[in-house]
VEXTORLUM-29199 format. One record per residue (C-alpha): residue number from 1; residue in three letters; chain; x, y, z. Coordinates in nm, 2 decimals. Example, Ala and Ser with C-alpha at 12.3 -4.5 7.8 and 13.67 -1.06 7.14 Angstrom:
REM residues 2
ATOM    n  res  chain    east   north      up
ATOM    1  ALA      A    1.23   -0.45    0.78
ATOM    2  SER      A    1.37   -0.11    0.71
This chain:
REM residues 213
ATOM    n  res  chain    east   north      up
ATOM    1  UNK      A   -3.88    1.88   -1.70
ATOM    2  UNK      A   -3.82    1.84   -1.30
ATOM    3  UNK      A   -3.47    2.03   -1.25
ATOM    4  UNK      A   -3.46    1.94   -0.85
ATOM    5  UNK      A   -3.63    1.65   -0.69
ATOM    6  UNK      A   -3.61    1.63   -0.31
ATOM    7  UNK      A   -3.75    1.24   -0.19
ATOM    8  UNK      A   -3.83    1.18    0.11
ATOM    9  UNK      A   -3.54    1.34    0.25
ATOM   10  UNK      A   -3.51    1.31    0.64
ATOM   11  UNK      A   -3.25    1.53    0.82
ATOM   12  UNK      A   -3.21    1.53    1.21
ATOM   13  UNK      A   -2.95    1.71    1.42
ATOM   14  UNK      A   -2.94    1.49    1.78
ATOM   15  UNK      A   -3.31    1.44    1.89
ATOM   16  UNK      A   -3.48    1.73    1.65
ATOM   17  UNK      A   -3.63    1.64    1.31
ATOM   18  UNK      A   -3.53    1.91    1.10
ATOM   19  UNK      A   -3.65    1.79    0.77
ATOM   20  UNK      A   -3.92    1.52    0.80
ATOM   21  UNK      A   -3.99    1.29    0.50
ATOM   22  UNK      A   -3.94    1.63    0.28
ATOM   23  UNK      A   -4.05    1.56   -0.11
ATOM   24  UNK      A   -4.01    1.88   -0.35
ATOM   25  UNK      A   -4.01    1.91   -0.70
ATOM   26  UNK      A   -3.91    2.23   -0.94
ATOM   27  UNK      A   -4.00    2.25   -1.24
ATOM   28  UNK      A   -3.72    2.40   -1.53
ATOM   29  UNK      A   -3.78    2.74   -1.59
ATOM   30  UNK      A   -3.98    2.79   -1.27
ATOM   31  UNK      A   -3.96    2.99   -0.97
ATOM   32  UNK      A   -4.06    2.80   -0.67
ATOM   33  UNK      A   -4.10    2.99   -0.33
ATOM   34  UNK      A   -4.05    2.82    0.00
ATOM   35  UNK      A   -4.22    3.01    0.29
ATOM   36  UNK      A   -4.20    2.96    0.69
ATOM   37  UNK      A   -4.09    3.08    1.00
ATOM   38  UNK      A   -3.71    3.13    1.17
ATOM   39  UNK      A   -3.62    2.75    1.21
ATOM   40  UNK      A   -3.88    2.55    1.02
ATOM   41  UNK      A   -3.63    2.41    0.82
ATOM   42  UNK      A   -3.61    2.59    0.46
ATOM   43  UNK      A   -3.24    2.72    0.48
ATOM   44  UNK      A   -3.15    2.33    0.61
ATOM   45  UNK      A   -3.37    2.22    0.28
ATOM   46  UNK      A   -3.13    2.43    0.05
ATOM   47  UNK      A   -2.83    2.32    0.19
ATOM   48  UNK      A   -2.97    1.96    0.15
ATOM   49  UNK      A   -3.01    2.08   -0.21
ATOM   50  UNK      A   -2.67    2.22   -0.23
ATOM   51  UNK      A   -2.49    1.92   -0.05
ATOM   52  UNK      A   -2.39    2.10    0.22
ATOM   53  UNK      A   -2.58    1.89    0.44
ATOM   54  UNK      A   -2.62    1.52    0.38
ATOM   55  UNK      A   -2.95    1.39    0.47
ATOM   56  UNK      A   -2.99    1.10    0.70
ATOM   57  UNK      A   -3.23    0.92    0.43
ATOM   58  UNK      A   -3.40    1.00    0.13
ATOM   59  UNK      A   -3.19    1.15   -0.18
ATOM   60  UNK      A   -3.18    1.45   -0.40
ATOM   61  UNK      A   -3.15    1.48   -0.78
ATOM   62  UNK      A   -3.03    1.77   -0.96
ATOM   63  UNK      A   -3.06    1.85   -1.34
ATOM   64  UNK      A   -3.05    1.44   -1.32
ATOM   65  UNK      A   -2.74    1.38   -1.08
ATOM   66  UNK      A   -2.81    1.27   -0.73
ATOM   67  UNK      A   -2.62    1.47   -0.44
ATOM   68  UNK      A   -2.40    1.33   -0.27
ATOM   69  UNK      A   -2.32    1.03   -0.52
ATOM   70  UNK      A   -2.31    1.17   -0.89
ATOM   71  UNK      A   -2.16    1.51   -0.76
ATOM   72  UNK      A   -2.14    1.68   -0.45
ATOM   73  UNK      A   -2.22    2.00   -0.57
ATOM   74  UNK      A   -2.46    2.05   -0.87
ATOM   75  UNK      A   -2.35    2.21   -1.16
ATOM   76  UNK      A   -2.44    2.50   -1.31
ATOM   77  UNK      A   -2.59    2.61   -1.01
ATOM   78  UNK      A   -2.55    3.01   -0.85
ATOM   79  UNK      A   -2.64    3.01   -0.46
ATOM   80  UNK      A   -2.65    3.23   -0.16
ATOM   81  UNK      A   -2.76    3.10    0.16
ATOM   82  UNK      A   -2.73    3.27    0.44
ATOM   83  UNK      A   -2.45    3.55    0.45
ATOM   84  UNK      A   -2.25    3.52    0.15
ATOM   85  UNK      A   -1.88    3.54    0.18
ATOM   86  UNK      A   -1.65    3.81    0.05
ATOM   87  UNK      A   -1.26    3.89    0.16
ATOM   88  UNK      A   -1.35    4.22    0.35
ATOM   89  UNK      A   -1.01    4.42    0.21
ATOM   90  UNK      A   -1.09    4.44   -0.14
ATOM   91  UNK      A   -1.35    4.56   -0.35
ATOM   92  UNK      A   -1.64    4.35   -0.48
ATOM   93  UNK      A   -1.58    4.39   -0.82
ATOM   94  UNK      A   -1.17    4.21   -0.72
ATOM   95  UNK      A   -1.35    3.95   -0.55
ATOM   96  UNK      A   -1.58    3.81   -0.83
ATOM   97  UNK      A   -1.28    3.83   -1.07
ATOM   98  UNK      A   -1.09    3.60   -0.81
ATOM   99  UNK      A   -1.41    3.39   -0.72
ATOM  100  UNK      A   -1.38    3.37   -1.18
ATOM  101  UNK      A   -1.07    3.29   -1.16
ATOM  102  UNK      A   -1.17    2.92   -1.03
ATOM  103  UNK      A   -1.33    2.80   -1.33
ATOM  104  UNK      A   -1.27    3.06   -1.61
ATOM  105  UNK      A   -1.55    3.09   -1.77
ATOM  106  UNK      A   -1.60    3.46   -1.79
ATOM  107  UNK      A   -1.45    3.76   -1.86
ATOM  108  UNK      A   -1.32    4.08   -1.67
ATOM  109  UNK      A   -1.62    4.26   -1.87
ATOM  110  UNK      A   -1.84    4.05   -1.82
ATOM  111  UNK      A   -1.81    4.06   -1.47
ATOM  112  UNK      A   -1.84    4.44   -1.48
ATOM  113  UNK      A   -2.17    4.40   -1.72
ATOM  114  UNK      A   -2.32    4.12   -1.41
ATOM  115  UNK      A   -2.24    4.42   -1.14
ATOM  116  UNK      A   -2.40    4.65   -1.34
ATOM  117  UNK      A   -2.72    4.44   -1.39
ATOM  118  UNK      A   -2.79    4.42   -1.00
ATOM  119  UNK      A   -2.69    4.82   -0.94
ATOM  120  UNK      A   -2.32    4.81   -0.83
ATOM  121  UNK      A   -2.04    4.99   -1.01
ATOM  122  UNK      A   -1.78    4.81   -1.11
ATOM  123  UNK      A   -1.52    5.11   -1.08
ATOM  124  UNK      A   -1.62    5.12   -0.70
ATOM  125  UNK      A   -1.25    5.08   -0.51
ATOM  126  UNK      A   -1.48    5.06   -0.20
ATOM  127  UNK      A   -1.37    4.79    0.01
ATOM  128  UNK      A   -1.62    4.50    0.10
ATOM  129  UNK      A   -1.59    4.58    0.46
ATOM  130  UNK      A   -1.74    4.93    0.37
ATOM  131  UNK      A   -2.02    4.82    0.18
ATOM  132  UNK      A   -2.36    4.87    0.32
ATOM  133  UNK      A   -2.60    4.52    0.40
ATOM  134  UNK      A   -2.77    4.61    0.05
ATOM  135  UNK      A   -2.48    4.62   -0.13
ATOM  136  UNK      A   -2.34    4.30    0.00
ATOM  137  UNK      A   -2.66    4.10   -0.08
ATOM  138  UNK      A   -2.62    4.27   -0.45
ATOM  139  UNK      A   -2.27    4.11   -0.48
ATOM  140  UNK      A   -2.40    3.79   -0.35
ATOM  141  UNK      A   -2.66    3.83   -0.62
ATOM  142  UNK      A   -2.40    3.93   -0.86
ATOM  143  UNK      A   -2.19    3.62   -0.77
ATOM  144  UNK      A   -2.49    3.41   -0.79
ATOM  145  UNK      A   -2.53    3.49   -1.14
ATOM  146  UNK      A   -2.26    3.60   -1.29
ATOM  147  UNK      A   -2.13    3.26   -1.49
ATOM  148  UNK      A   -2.46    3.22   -1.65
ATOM  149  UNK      A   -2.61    2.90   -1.38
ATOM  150  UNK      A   -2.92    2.77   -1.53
ATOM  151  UNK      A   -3.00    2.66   -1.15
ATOM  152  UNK      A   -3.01    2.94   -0.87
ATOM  153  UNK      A   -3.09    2.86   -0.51
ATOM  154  UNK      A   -3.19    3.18   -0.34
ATOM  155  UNK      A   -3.24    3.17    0.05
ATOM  156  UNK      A   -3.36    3.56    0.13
ATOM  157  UNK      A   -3.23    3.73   -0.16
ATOM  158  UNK      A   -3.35    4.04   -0.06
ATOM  159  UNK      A   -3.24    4.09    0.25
ATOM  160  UNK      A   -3.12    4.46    0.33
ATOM  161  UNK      A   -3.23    4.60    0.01
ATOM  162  UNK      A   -3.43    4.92    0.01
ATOM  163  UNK      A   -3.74    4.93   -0.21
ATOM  164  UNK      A   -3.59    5.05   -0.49
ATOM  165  UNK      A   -3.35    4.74   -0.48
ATOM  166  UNK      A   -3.64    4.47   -0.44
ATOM  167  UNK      A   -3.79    4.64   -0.75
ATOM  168  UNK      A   -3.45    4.60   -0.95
ATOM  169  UNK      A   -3.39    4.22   -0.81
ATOM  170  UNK      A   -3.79    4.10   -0.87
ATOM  171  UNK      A   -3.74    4.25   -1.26
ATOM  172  UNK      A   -3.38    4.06   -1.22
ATOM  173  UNK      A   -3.56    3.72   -1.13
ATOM  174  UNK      A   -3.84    3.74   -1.34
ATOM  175  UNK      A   -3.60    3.81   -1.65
ATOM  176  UNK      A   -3.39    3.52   -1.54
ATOM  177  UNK      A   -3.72    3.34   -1.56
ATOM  178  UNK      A   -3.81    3.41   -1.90
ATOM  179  UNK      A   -3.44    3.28   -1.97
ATOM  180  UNK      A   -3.49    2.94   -1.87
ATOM  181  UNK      A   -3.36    2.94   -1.50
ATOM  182  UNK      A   -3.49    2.73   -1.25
ATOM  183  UNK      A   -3.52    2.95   -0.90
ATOM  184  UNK      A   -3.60    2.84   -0.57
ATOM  185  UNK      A   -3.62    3.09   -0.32
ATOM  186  UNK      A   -3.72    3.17    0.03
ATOM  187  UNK      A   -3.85    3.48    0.15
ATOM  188  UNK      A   -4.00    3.64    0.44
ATOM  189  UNK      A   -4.15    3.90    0.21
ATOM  190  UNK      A   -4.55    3.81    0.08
ATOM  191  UNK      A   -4.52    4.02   -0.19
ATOM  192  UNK      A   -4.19    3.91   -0.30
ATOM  193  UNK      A   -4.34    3.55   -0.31
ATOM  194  UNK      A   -4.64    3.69   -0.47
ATOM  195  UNK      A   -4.47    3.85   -0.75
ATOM  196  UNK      A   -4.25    3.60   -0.80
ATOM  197  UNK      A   -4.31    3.26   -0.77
ATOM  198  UNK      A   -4.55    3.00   -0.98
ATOM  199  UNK      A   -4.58    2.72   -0.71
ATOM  200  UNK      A   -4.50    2.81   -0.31
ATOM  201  UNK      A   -4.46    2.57   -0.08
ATOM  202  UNK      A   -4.49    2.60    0.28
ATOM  203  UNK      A   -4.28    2.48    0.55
ATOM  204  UNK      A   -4.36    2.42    0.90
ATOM  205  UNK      A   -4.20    2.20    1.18
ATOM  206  UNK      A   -3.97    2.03    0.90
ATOM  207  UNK      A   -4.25    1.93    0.72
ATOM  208  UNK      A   -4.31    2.05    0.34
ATOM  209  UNK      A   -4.65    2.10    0.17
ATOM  210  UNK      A   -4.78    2.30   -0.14
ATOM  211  UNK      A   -4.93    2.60   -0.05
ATOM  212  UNK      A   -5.33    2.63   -0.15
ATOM  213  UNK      A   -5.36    2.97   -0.40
């Protein structure tokens, strides 16, 4: 079943094409890699995906509901593009349990048991302005996650993670993968995409193909 369908999805910002005539499909329980340079378009793409961005034409279906008509946000879906933001003056295990507070759906420890899965201690009084670059894209992870999303859209998970952390986050993925998640994820990283992903597509200049294998 096709979980996210991007159709010729057009996105400009004054003069500059950004996404041009874009089409995507992922598949459920697939990981789908989008690879490119700095400014071809892929963290645009997700935010199309997300409904951050509106396109100029085309549309976007999610689990079924098109963006930006049926829901603005898709459901069940864990994200981190870009930065992910955290109150810097408390510690990340305070900050999930106010970012669960929202919709209530899990449990004090439960998130304790989702910081634990990506390598943070939950105990940790540390605040978030203290933590290291790694540890911040683990709590992004961890926030991704943490409410169970059947959906996760992934732009440079494992940024500022050591080696021992992309090891811990690729058995995280593929584990998620063998649940039934649907990821689409961009990375820099060949062997990240390698390890990872069953289709990869490739984007360059705002336009989107499949990658040959």
């Amino acid at each position: 079943m096709c979980v996210i369908e991007v159709k010729d999805v057009v996105k400009k910002f004054k003069d500059v094409t950004v996404l041009d005539h874009v089409d995507l499909k992922v598949e459920q329980g697939t990981i789908c890699g989008l690879v490119g340079r700095n400014g071809s378009g892929k963290t645009v793409l997700m935010k199309v995906v997300c409904g951050f961005i509106l396109p100029d034409s085309g549309e976007v279906t999610v689990d079924g509901k098109k963006i930006g008509k049926d829901c603005d946000f898709p459901e069940n879906t864990g994200v981190i593009i870009e930065n992910p933001g955290f109150s810097q003056y408390i510690s990340g295990a305070k900050n999930l349990q106010n970012l669960a507070s929202i919709n209530k759906k899990i449990s004090k420890k439960e998130i304790e048991q989702v910081m634990e899965l990506v390598g943070l201690n939950p105990q940790d009084r540390k605040w978030v302005s203290k933590y290291s670059l790694g540890m911040r894209q683990r709590l992004g992870i961890a926030q991704a996650i943490m409410e169970g999303q059947d959906i996760l859209i992934l732009d440079e998970p494992m940024n500022g993670l050591d080696q021992e952390g992309i090891a811990d986050m690729r058995k995280l993925f593929l584990k998620l993968k063998a649940e039934g998640k649907t990821i689409l994820l961009a990375s820099h990283n060949k062997e990240d995409i390698a390890a990872l992903c069953d289709e990869v597509y490739e984007m360059e200049h705002g336009q989107l193909r499949v990658r040959e294998s």
